[in-house]
Structure formats: structure tokens, C-alpha cells
C-alpha positions in Angstrom: 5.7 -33.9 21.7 4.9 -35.4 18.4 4.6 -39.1 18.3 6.3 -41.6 15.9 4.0 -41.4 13.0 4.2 -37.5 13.1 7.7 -37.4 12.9 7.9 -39.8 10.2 5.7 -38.1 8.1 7.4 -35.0 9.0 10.9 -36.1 8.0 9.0 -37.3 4.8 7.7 -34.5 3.3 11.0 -32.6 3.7 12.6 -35.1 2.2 10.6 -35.2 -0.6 10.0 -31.4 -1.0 13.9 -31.5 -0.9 14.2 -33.9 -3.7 11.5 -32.5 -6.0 13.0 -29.3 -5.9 14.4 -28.6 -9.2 11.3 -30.7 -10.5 9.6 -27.5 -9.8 11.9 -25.5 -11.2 12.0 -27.5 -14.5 9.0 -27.0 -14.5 8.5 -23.7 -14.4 11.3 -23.3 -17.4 8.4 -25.6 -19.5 5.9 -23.6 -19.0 8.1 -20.2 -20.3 9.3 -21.9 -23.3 5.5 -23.1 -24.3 4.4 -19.7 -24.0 7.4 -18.5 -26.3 6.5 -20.9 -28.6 10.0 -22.8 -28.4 11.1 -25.8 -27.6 13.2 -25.0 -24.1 14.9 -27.5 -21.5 13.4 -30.4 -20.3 12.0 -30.6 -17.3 14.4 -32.5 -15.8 17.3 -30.0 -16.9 18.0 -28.7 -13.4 18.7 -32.3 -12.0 21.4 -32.6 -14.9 23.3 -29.4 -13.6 23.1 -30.5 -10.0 24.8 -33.9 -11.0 27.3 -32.0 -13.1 27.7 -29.2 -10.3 28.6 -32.7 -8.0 31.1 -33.5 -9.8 32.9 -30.4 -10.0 35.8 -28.7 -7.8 34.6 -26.7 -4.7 36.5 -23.2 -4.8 36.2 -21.0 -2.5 37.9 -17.3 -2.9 41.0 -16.8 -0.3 39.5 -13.7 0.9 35.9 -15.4 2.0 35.3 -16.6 5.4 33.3 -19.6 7.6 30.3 -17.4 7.0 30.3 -18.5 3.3 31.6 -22.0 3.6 28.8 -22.5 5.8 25.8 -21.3 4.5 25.8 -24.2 1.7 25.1 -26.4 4.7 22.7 -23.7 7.0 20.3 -22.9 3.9 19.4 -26.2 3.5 18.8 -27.1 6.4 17.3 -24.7 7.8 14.4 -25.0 5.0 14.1 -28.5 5.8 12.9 -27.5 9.4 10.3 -25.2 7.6 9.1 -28.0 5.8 8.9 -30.0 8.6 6.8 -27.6 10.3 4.8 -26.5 7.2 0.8 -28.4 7.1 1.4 -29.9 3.2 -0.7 -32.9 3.8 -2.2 -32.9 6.5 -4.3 -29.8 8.0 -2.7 -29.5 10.9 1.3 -29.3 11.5 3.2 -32.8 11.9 5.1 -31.2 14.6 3.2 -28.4 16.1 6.3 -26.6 17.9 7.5 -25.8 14.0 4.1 -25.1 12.9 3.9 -21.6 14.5 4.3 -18.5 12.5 6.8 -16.8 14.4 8.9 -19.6 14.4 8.3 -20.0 10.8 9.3 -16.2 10.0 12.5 -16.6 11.9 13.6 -19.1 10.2 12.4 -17.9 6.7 14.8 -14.8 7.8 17.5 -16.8 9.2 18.2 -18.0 5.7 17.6 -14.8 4.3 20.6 -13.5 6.3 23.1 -16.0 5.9 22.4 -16.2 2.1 22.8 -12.4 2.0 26.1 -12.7 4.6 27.7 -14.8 2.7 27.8 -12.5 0.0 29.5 -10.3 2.2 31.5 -12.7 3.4 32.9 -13.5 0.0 35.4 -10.7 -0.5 33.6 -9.8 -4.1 32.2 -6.4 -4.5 29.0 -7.5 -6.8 28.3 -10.3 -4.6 27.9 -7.9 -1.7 25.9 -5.6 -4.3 24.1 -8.6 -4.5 23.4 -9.2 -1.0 22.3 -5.9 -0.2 19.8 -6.0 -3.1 18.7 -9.5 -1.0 18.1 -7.5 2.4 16.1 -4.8 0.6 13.9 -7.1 -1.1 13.4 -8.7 2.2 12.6 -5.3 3.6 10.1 -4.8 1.0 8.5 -7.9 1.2 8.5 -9.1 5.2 6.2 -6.6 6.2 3.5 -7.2 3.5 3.8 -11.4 4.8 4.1 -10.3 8.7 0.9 -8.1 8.7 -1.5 -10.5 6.4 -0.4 -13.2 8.4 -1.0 -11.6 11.9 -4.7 -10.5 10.6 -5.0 -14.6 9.8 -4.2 -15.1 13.3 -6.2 -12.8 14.9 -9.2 -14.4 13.2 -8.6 -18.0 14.0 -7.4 -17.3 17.7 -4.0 -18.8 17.4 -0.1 -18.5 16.1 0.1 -21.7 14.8 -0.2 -22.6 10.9 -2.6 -25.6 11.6 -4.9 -23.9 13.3 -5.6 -20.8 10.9 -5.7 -23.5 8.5 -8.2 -25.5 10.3 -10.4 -22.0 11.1 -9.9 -21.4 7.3 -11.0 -24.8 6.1 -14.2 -24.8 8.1 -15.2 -21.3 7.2 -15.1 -20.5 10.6 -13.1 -17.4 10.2 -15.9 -14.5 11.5 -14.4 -11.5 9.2 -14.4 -13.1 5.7 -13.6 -10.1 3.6 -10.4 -9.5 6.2 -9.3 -13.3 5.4 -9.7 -12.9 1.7 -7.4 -9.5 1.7 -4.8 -10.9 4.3 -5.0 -13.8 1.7 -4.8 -11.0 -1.5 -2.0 -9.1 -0.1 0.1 -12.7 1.3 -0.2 -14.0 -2.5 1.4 -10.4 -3.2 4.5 -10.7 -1.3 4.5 -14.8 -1.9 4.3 -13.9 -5.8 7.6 -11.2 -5.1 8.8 -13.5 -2.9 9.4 -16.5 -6.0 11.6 -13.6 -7.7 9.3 -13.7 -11.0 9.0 -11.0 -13.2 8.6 -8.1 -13.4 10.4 -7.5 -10.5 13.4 -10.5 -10.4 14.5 -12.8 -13.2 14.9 -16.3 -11.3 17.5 -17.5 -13.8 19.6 -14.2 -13.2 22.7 -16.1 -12.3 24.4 -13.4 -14.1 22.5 -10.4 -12.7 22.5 -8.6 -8.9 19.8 -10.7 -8.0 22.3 -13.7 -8.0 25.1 -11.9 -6.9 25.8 -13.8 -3.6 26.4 -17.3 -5.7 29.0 -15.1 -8.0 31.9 -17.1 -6.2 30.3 -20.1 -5.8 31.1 -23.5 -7.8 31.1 -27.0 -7.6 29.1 -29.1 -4.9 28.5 -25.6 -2.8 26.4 -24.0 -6.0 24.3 -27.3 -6.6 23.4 -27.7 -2.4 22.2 -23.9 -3.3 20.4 -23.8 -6.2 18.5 -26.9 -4.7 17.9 -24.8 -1.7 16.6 -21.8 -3.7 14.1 -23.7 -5.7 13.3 -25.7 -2.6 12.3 -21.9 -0.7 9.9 -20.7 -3.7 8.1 -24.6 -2.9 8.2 -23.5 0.9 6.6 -20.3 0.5 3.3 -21.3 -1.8 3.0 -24.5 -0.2 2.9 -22.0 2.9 0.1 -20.0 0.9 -1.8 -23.0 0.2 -1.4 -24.3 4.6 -2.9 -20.6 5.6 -5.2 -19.6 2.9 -6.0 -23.2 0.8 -6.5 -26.1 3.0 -9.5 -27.3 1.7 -9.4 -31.7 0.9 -6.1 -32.0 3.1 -6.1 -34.7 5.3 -7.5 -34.6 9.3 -6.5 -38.1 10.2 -3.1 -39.7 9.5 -4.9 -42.8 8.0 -3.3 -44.0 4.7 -6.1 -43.4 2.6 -6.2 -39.9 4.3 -3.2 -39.2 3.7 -3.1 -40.1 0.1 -6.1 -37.9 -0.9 -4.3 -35.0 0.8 -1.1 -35.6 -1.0 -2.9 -35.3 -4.3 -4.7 -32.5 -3.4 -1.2 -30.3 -2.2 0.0 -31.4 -5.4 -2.6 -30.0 -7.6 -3.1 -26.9 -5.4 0.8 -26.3 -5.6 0.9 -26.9 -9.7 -1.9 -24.6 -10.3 -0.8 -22.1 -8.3 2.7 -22.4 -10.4 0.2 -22.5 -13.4 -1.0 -19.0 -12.8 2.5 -17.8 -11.4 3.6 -18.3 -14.9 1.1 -17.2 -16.7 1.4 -13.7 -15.0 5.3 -13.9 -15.4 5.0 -14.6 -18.7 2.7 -11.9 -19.1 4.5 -8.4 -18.1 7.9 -7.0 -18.7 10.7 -6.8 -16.3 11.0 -3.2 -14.2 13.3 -1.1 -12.6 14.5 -2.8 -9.1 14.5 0.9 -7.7 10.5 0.7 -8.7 10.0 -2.5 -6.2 9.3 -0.3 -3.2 6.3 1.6 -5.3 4.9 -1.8 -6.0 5.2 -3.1 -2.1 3.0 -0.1 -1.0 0.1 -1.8 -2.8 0.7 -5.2 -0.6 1.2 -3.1 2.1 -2.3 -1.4 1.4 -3.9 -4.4 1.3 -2.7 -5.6 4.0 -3.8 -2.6 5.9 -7.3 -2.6 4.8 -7.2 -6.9 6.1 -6.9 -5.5 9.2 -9.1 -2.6 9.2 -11.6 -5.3 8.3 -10.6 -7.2 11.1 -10.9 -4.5 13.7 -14.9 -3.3 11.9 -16.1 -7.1 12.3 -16.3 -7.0 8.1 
């Protein structure tokens, strides 16, 4: 059982990861414009919407169901679990019981299907175009994440995020051109994962990619849209527990804990650096071409563990 100070900072990192959210994603939209050469949104553009969204009327469409009135509610909190599991400052987990990959894949797809149910649940046929363009892509992509992962557990002996983390950190890992493919080929499926280009547009509101929120509106949208941009922070800051855990904190001293805060934050914005750099970089492809692409994270994640099993 975790004890107070665990929990606390637990319940405080999901709170903030919660509320810095559409930071990121304002971010993000700073870093396109710059590389257009144009002047774009600020970077606080995203908590602007949200406060509008707030204040508008909630709608749902008669022929929807409790699937979809629900998942508003699920979504978020559901990633806020995550992130209290998730090792962001600290090496290990605050609350080891969340801190273990399984659990942490469950949840990931728990979200996954009620996001994609509640496009069904809508009663619109491009929402539930949408949604089954959201299982696919999960198809696609879970695989590539599952396999890297379980070659970074096989190496550091145990399921839990903390402890790869730990095994990472102090280069104990005995197969280190296995850990640096399973890392390769999780970055793959992480970088697919943020719906960047070429393969998603994360602004594609419009597009199938978005198609469950079609009949969203109001408070329901803005609870969403936080939850969205609140995932893509989720799964590098997951990246950066397994793979980058150098300079986090080991004790829950203040000082400690300070140091490691900085350090997740600079890991997580240059990581974001060099997402947008390479989205910024290509053109947008086919969706039907997705499934070529996943064969090469599936590949690498293949040769992690052939690694794995020859000792390499």
C-alpha cells in the first residue's frame, strides 16, 4: 500500500498533467506555425476553446445512448489513473499496483474502446466510420507497444514500469542492443500513437479521424479534447518512464523531487521538439497505407526480441 506522501504526489501529477494538457497542445500548434513561417495561435489557444466549449449547451443526438453520455466522464478518468501510475518524477511508480504494464495497457485500451463505442453509440454513420478507423489504428499500433514492452520486461525481470525503468537507468539491462530496438520500435508506435503526420492530422476535427466527437458539443467536447491532448502527454511521458529515466528522482525528498520534475519536463518538450520537427517534415498518406508502415515497428520489434533470446 502506498503511504501518504506517495499518494499525494500521485494525485499531483495527474492533476497537473490534467491541467497542462492543452499547454501541450498549444504548443505543438507553435511549433507548426514557426516552421510555416506564420504567425499561428497562441499557445494558450486551446484553454480559450475549453472555456468557450464550458459555456456552451450540451446536445446530445436522440438516437445516442449512456454509452456516449458516459464516456465524457470514463476517458478522463480513466487517464488520470494512468497518470497516477505512470513514474514522471520519480523513477519508480507512486503507487506500484498502477505502475504495472498490464495494468497500464488495459487501461490505455479501456479508453480506446469507449472513445470508439461511443461513436457507435451515437446514431451517426461517420462517427461510427470514425470509430472503426479508431479500432484499426489500435490494431495496428498495440502490437508494436505490447511486444517492445514485453522484451523491456524480460530484461529487467519484472512487469512493473519502475522497475524497467530503474534496470534502464542503471544500465543494468544485460542485452543492450535488444533494449535500444524495443526502445526504436516503442517510439514507433508512441510517434503513431500522438496521431501526427503522415499518418493522422491531430486537428482533424472535420476528418474520420475525429469522427466519434462529430456529435459532440458543449462541456462534453471540452472534457474530450482535454482528455485527448492529456493521452498524447501519457504515452511519451510513458516513453520517457521505460526507455529515459535518467536524472529522475529515487528519494521523495523536496530537493529530489524538484530536480526530477525539471528533468520530465525537458525530456517531455524535447521529445515534442523532434515530434514536430518530423511532422512537419513529411506529407500526409493514405490511411489504407498505415498497415504497410506498422510492419516496420512490428519488425523492429521482432528483431528486440530475437536479441533478447541471442544474449545481444
Amino acid at each position: 500500500m502506498p503511504n501518504l506522501s506517495q499518494f499525494l504526489l500521485a494525485a499531483l501529477q495527474a492533476v497537473l498533467l490534467l491541467a497542462a494538457a492543452p499547454l501541450l497542445s498549444g504548443f505543438m500548434r507553435v511549433i507548426r506555425a514557426k516552421m510555416h513561417t506564420r504567425h499561428g495561435p497562441g499557445v494558450l489557444q486551446d484553454y480559450r476553446d475549453i472555456l468557450k466549449l464550458m459555456k456552451r449547451q450540451d446536445v446530445a443526438p436522440p438516437a445516442s445512448g449512456f454509452v456516449f453520455r458516459l464516456m465524457p466522464v470514463i476517458m478522463p478518468a480513466t487517464l488520470m489513473v494512468i497518470a497516477m501510475g505512470t513514474p514522471m518524477i520519480t523513477r519508480t511508480a507512486p503507487i506500484d499496483a498502477l505502475g504495472d504494464l498490464i495494468t497500464i495497457i488495459y487501461l490505455y485500451a479501456l479508453a480506446r474502446f469507449f472513445f470508439s463505442l461511443s461513436g457507435l453509440d451515437s446514431g451517426s454513420s461517420f462517427a461510427g466510420i470514425g470509430a472503426s478507423r479508431e479500432l484499426t489504428l489500435g490494431v495496428l499500433v498495440e502490437p508494436v507497444m505490447m511486444l517492445s514492452l514485453f522484451v523491456a520486461a524480460l530484461l529487467a525481470g519484472s512487469t512493473n514500469v519502475g522497475a524497467i525503468g530503474t534496470a534502464v537507468a542503471s544500465l543494468s539491462m544485460h542485452s543492450v542492443a535488444a533494449t535500444v530496438m524495443a526502445a526504436a520500435a516503442f517510439a514507433f508506435a508512441v510517434y503513431i500513437e500522438l496521431g501526427k503526420l503522415p499518418y493522422d492530422m491531430a486537428e482533424a476535427e472535420q476528418e474520420l479521424q475525429e469522427g466519434p466527437l462529430t456529435e459532440y458539443s458543449g462541456p462534453s467536447l471540452a472534457l474530450i479534447k482535454i482528455s485527448l491532448a492529456m493521452k498524447q502527454l501519457l504515452v511519451v511521458a510513458w516513453f520517457v518512464a521505460v526507455f529515459l529515466p535518467f536524472g529522475k528522482a529515487t528519494a521523495m525528498a523536496p530537493l529530489d523531487l524538484a530536480i526530477g520534475a525539471v528533468v520530465f519536463v525537458l525530456a517531455l518538450l524535447a521529445v515534442f521538439v523532434a515530434v514536430g520537427i518530423v511532422e512537419n517534415s513529411v506529407a500526409r498518406t493514405r490511411f489504407r497505407l498505415t498497415p504497410r508502415h506498422s510492419w516496420l515497428g512490428v519488425g523492429i520489434a521482432s528483431l528486440a526480441f530475437v536479441f533478447y533470446l541471442a544474449g545481444l
